[in-house]
C-alpha positions as CSV (number, residue, x, y, z in Angstrom):
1,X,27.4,-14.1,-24.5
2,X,31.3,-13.7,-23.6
3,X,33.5,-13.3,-26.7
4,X,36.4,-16.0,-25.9
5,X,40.0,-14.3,-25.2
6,X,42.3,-14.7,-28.0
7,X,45.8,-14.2,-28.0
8,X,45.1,-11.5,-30.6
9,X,42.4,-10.2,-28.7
10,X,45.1,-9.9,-25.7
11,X,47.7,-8.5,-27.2
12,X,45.7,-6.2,-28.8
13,X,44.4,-4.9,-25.5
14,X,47.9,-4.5,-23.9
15,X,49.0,-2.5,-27.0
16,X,45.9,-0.2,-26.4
17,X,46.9,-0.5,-23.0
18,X,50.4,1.0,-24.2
19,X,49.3,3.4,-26.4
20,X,47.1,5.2,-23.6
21,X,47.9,8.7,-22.6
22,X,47.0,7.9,-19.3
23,X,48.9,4.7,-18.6
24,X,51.8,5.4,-17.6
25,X,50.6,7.6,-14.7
26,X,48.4,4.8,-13.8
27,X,51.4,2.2,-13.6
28,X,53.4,4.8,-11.5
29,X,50.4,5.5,-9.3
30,X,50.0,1.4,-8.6
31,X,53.9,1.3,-8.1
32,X,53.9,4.2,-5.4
33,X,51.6,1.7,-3.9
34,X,53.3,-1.2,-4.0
35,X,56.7,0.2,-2.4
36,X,54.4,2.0,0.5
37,X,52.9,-1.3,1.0
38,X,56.2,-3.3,0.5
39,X,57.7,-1.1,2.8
40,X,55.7,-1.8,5.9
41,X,54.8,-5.3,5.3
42,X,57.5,-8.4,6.1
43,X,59.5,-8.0,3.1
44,X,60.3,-4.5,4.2
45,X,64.0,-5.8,5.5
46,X,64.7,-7.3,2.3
47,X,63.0,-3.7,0.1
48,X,65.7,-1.7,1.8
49,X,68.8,-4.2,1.8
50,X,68.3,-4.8,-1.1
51,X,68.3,-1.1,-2.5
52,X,71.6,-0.7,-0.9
53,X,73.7,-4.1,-2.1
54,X,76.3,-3.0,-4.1
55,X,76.7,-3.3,-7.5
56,X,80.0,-2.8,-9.0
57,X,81.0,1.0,-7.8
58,X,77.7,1.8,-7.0
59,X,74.4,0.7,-5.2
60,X,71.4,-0.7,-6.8
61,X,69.4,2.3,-5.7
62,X,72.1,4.5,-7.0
63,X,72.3,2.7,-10.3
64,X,68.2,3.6,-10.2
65,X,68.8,7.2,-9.2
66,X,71.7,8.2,-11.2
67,X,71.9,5.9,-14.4
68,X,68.6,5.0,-15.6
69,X,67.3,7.9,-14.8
70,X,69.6,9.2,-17.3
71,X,67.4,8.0,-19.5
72,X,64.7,9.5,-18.4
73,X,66.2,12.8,-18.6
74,X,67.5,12.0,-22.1
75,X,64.1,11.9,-23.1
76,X,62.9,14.6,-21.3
77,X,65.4,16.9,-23.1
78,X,63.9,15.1,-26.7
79,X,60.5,16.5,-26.0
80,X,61.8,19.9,-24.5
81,X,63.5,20.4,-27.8
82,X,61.3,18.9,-30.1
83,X,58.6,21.4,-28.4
84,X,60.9,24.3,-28.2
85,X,62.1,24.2,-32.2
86,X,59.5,22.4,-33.5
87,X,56.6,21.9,-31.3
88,X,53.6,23.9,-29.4
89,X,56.2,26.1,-27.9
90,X,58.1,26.8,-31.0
91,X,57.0,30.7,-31.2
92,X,56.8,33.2,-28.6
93,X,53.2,33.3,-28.5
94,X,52.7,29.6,-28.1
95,X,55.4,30.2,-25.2
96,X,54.1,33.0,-22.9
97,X,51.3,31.3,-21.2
98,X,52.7,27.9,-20.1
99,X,56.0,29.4,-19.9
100,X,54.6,32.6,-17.2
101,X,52.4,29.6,-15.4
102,X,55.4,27.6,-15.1
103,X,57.4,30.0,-13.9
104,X,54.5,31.2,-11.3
105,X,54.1,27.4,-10.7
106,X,57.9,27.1,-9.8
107,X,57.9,30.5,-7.7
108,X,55.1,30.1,-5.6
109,X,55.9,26.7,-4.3
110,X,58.9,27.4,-3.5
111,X,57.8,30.4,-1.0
112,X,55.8,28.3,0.3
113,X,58.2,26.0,1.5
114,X,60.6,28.7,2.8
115,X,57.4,30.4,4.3
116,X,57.3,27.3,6.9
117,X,60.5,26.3,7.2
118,X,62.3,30.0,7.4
119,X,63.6,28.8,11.0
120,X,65.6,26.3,9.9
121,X,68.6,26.6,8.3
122,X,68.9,22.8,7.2
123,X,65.8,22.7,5.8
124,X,65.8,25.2,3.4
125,X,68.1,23.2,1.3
126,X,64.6,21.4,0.3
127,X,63.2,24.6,-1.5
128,X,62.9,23.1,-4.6
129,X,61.5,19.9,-3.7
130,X,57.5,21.1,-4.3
131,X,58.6,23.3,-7.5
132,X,58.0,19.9,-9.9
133,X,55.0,18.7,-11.6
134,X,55.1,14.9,-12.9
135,X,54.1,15.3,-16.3
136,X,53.1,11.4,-16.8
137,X,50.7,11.7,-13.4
138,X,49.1,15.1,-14.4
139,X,49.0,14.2,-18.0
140,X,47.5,10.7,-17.1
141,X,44.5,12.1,-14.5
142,X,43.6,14.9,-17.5
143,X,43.6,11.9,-20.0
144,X,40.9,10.1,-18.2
145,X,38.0,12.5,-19.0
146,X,38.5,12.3,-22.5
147,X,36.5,14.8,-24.5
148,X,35.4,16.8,-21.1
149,X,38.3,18.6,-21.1
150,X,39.5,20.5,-24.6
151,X,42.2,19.5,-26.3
152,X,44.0,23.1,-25.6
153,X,43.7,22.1,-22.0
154,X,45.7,19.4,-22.2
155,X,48.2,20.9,-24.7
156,X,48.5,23.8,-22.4
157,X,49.7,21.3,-19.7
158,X,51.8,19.3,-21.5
159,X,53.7,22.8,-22.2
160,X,53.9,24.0,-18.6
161,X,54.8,20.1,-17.8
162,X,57.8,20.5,-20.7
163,X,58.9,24.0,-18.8
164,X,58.5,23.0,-15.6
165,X,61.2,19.7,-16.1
166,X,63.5,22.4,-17.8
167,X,63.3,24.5,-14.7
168,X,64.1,21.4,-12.8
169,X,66.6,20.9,-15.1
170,X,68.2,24.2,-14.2
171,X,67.6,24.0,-10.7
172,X,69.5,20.9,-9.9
173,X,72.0,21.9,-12.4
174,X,72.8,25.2,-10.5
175,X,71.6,24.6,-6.6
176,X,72.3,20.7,-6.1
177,X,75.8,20.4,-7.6
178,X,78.7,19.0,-5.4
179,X,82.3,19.6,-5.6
180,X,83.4,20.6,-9.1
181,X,86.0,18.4,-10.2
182,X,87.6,20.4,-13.4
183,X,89.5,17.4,-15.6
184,X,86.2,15.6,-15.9
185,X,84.8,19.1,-16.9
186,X,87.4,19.7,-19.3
187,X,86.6,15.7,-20.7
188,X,82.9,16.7,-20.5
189,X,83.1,19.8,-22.8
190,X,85.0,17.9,-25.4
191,X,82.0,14.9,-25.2
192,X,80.0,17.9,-25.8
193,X,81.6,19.6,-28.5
194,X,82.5,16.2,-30.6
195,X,78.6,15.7,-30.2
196,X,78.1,18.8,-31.7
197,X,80.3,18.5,-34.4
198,X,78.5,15.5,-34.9
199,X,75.3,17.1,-35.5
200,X,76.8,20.1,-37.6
201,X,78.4,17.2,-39.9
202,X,74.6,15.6,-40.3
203,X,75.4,12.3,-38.7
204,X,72.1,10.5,-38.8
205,X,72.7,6.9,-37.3
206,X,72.0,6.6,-33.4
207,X,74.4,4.6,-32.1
208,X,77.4,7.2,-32.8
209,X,75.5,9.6,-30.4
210,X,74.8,6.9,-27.8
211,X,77.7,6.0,-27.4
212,X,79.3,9.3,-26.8
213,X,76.4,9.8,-24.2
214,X,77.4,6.4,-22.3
215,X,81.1,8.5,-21.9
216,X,79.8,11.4,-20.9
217,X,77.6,10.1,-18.5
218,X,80.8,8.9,-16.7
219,X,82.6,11.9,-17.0
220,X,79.9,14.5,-15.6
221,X,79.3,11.2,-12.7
222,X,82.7,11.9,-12.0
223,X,82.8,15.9,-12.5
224,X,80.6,16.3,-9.7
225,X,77.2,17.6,-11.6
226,X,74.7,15.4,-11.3
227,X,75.0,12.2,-13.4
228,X,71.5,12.5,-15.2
229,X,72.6,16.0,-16.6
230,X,74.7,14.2,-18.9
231,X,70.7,12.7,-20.3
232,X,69.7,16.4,-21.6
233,X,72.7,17.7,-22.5
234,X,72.8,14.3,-25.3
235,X,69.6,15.2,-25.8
236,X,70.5,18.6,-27.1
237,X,72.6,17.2,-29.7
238,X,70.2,14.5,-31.5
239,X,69.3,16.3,-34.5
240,X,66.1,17.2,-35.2
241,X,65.7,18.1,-38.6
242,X,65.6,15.5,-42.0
243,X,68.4,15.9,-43.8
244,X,67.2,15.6,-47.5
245,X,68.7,12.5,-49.4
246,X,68.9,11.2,-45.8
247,X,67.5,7.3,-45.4
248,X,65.2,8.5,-42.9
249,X,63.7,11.2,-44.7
250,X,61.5,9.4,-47.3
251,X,59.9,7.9,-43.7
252,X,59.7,11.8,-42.3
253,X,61.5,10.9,-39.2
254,X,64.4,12.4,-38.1
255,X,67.4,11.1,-35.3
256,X,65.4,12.4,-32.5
257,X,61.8,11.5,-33.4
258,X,63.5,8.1,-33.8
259,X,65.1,8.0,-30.6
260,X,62.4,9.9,-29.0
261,X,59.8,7.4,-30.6
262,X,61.9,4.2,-29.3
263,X,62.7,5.6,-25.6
264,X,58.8,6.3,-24.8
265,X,57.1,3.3,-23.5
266,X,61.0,2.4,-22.1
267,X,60.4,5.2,-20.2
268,X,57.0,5.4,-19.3
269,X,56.6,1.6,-18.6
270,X,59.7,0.2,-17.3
271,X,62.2,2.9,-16.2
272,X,59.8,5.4,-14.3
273,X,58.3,2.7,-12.3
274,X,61.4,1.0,-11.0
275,X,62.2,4.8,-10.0
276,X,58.8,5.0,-7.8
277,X,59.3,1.4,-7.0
278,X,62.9,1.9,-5.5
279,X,62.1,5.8,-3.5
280,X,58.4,6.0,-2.9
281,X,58.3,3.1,-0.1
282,X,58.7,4.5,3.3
283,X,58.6,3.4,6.4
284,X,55.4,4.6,8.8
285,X,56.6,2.4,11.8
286,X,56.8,4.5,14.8
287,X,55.9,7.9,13.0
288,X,52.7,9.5,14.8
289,X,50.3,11.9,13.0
290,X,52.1,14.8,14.5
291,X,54.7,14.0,11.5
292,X,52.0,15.7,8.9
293,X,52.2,19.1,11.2
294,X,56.2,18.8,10.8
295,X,57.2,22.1,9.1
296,X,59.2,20.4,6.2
297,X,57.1,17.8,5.8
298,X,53.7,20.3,5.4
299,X,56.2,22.7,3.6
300,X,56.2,20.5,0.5
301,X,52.7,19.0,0.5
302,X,51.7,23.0,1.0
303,X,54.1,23.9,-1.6
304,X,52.7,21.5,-4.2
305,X,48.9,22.0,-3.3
306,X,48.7,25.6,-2.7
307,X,51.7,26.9,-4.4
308,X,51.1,25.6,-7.4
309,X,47.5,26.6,-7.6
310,X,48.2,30.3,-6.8
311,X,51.4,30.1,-9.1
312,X,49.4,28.7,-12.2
313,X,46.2,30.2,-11.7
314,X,47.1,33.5,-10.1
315,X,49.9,33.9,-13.4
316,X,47.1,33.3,-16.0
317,X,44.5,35.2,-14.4
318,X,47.1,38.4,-14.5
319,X,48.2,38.0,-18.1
320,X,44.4,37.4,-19.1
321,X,43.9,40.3,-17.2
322,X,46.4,42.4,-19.1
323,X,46.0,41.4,-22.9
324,X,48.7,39.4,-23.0
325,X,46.9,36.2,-23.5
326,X,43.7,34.4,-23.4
327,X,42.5,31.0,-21.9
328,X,43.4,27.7,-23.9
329,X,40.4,27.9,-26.0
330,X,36.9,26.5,-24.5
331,X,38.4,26.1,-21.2
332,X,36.5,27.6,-18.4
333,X,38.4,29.0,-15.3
334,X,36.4,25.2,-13.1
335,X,38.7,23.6,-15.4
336,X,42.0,26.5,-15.3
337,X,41.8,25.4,-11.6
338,X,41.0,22.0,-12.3
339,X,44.2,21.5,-14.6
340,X,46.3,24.2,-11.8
341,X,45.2,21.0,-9.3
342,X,46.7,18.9,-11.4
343,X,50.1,20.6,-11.5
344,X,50.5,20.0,-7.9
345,X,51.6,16.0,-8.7
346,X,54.9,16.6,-8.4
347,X,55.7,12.6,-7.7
348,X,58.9,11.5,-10.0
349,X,60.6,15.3,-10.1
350,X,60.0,15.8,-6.3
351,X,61.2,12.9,-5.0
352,X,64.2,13.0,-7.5
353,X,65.0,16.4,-6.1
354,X,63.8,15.7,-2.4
355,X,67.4,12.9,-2.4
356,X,69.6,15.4,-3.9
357,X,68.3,18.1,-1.1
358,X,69.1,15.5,1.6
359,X,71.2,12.4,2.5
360,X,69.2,12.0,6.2
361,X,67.1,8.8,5.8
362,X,64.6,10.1,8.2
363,X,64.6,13.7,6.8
364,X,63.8,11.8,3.6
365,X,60.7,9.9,4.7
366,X,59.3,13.2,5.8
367,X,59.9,14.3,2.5
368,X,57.9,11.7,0.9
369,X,55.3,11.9,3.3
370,X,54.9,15.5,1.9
371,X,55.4,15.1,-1.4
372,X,52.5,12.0,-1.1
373,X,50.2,14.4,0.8
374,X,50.3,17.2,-1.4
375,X,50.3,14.5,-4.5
376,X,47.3,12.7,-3.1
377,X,45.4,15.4,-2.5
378,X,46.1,17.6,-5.4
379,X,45.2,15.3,-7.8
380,X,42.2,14.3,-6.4
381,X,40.9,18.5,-5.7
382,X,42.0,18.6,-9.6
383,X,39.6,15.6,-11.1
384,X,37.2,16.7,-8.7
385,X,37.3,19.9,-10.6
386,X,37.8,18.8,-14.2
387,X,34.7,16.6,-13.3
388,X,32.4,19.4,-12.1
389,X,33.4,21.7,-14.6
390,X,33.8,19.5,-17.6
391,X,30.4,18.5,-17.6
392,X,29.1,21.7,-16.8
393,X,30.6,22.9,-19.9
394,X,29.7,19.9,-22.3
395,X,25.5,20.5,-20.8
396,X,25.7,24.2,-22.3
397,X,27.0,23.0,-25.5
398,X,24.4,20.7,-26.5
C-alpha cells in the first residue's frame, strides 16, 4: 500500500533532491535539452529575440553571460581557495596529481584542436574551447554510482575539476581580453586593494565585500577584461580564517564558508541553468551531417574526448610510473579512465569560452555542436567505464 504524499513528505524529498551531489549536473543536463529542443521547435523565434532584447545597457543574454555568471565565478574562486589554503589541495603532495592531470588535461586538448584546425588562421582563436571540464556534470555522473567508485576517486576529480576552472581562469584572463582601457584599471586596482585592506583589518560582515564587488564588476566591465573576472578576484579577498572573539567563530564558520555555503544551490540550481538554458540551444535547420566532419567543429568534440583522456590518463600513468605518486587509493586504472572520460564534459566552461573565442553566430553553433558531441559521448564512454570497472572491483572485495 502507497504512503499518501505529504507536504512534509515533499518538501523533504526536494531538500534531498537539493542536497544531492549529482543534481545539479542533472538539472543542467535536462536544461541543455530544453534550449536544443526550444531552439528547433515553434518558439525558436521568440528563444532568440528574446536573448537579444535589450535590457538597460546590455542584452538579456549578455546580462546572462557577463553578470550572473559573475557569480558563478565568485564561487568558483571560494572553492579554489578554500581547497588551495585549506582544502584537499592545501599541501604539495595533495597537489601534484590533480594539479599534473589538469595541466595534461588542459594541454592535450588543446593540441588537439590546433592539430585539426592548423589551416586556419581564424579558427585557432578557439584553442581553448575543449581545455574545460564542467565540474557540476563530471562531478554529477561520478555521484551516481555511489559506493562503486572510492571516495578518493571522486576527491581526486573534484581537485582536477578546481584546477582545471583556475586554468580557465587564467586563460580567458590572458588570451580572451579586449582593449585595455587603463582608468578603469587604475579604479579596479584600488577595488582591489580597499578589498584587501578589508581582509587585513578582519572585517567579517558580507555585505561590505559585496558591495565593493558590485563596483568592481563595473569597473573591469568597462576596463576591457572580462566582466566575470571581477567574480574571482572578490573571491580572493573573503576571508577564510575565524577570527577568534569573532560572532562567527563560536559557529566555526568563517566569511567565505558563509558566503560559499549561501551561493551553492544559487549557483547550482538557478544560475548555471539559465546559463545552459540561454547558450546551449542551437539551431540544426539546414545544417547537414557533413557539419560533424567540419574541422572546428570535430576539433573540439576530439579535443574534449580524446585530449582529455590522453592528457589525464597519460599524466598519471607517467608520474605513477616515476614515483612521484600513486593512484587515488582503491581505484583501478577501468575506473582512472573511467573518471579521465568524465573530464571530457566540458559543457558550462566550453561554451563560456567557445562566445569569448567567437562573435560569428554560425561559427558558434558549430561550436556547440562540438562541444555537445564530445560532451555526449564522453560522458557516456566514462559511466560505461565506472560501471564495468566499479563492479569488477566491489566482486573481488567481497
Amino acid at each position: 500500500m502507497s504512503l499518501p504524499i505529504t507536504p512534509g513528505r515533499i518538501q523533504s524529498t526536494l531538500r534531498q533532491f537539493l542536497n544531492n551531489e549529482a543534481s545539479g549536473g542533472l538539472v543542467l543536463m535536462a536544461v541543455a535539452v530544453l534550449a536544443i529542443l526550444v531552439a528547433n521547435s515553434p518558439l525558436a523565434e521568440a528563444y532568440f529575440h528574446g536573448l537579444h532584447v535589450y535590457l538597460g545597457p546590455l542584452s538579456i543574454q549578455h546580462w546572462i553571460n557577463d553578470a550572473l555568471m559573475a557569480v558563478f565565478f565568485l564561487l568558483v574562486g571560494l572553492e579554489i581557495k578554500r581547497e588551495m589554503l585549506d582544502g584537499q589541495l592545501s599541501s604539495w603532495s595533495r597537489r601534484i596529481l590533480p594539479g599534473a592531470a589538469a595541466a595534461g588535461g588542459m594541454l592535450f586538448p588543446a593540441l588537439f584542436y590546433v592539430a585539426l584546425n592548423w589551416s586556419n588562421p581564424a579558427a585557432l582563436r578557439g584553442w581553448a574551447i575543449p581545455t574545460a571540464t564542467d565540474i557540476a556534470f563530471a562531478l554529477g555522473v561520478i555521484s551516481l554510482f555511489g559506493s562503486r567508485v572510492p571516495s578518493s576517486l571522486k576527491i581526486f576529480l573534484a581537485a582536477l575539476a578546481i584546477i582545471d576552472d583556475l586554468g580557465a581562469v587564467i586563460v580567458i584572463a590572458v588570451f580572451y581580453t579586449s582593449d585595455l582601457n587603463m582608468l578603469a584599471l587604475g579604479g579596479t586596482a584600488v577595488v582591489v586593494a580597499l578589498l584587501y585592506g578589508m581582509n587585513r583589518a578582519k572585517v567579517v560582515a558580507i555585505w561590505p565585500y559585496l558591495a565593493l564587488g558590485a563596483v568592481l564588476w563595473v569597473l573591469v566591465f568597462i576596463s576591457g577584461v572580462h566582466a566575470t573576472l571581477a567574480g574571482v578576484m572578490l573571491a580572493l579577498m573573503i576571508p577564510l580564517k575565524v577570527t577568534p572573539g569573532a560572532p562567527e567563530a563560536a559557529h566555526g564558520e568563517s566569511p567565505l564558508h558563509r558566503l560559499e555555503h549561501a551561493l551553492h544551490k544559487p549557483v547550482a540550481f538557478v544560475i548555471v541553468p539559465i546559463f545552459g538554458f540561454a547558450n546551449a540551444g542551437v539551431s540544426l535547420a539546414g545544417l547537414s551531417l557533413g557539419v560533424f566532419a567540419e574541422p572546428l567543429t570535430m576539433g573540439v568534440a576530439a579535443g574534449l574526448l580524446l585530449g582529455k583522456l590522453v592528457g589525464v590518463v597519460g599524466t598519471v600513468a607517467l608520474l605513477v610510473k616515476l614515483g612521484l605518486a600513486h593512484l587515488p587509493a582503491q581505484a583501478s586504472w577501468g575506473q582512472m579512465t573511467g573518471t579521465a572520460f568524465l573530464c571530457g564534459i566540458g559543457f558550462t566552461m566550453s561554451l563560456f569560452i567557445g562566445l569569448l573565442a567567437f562573435d560569428d553566430p554560425a561559427v558558434q553553433d558549430h561550436v556547440k555542436i562540438g562541444i555537445l558531441l564530445g560532451s555526449v559521448v564522453s560522458g557516456l564512454l566514462g559511466a560505461a567505464c565506472l560501471s564495468l570497472f566499479g563492479r569488477r572491483v566491489a566482486a573481488l572485495t567481497v
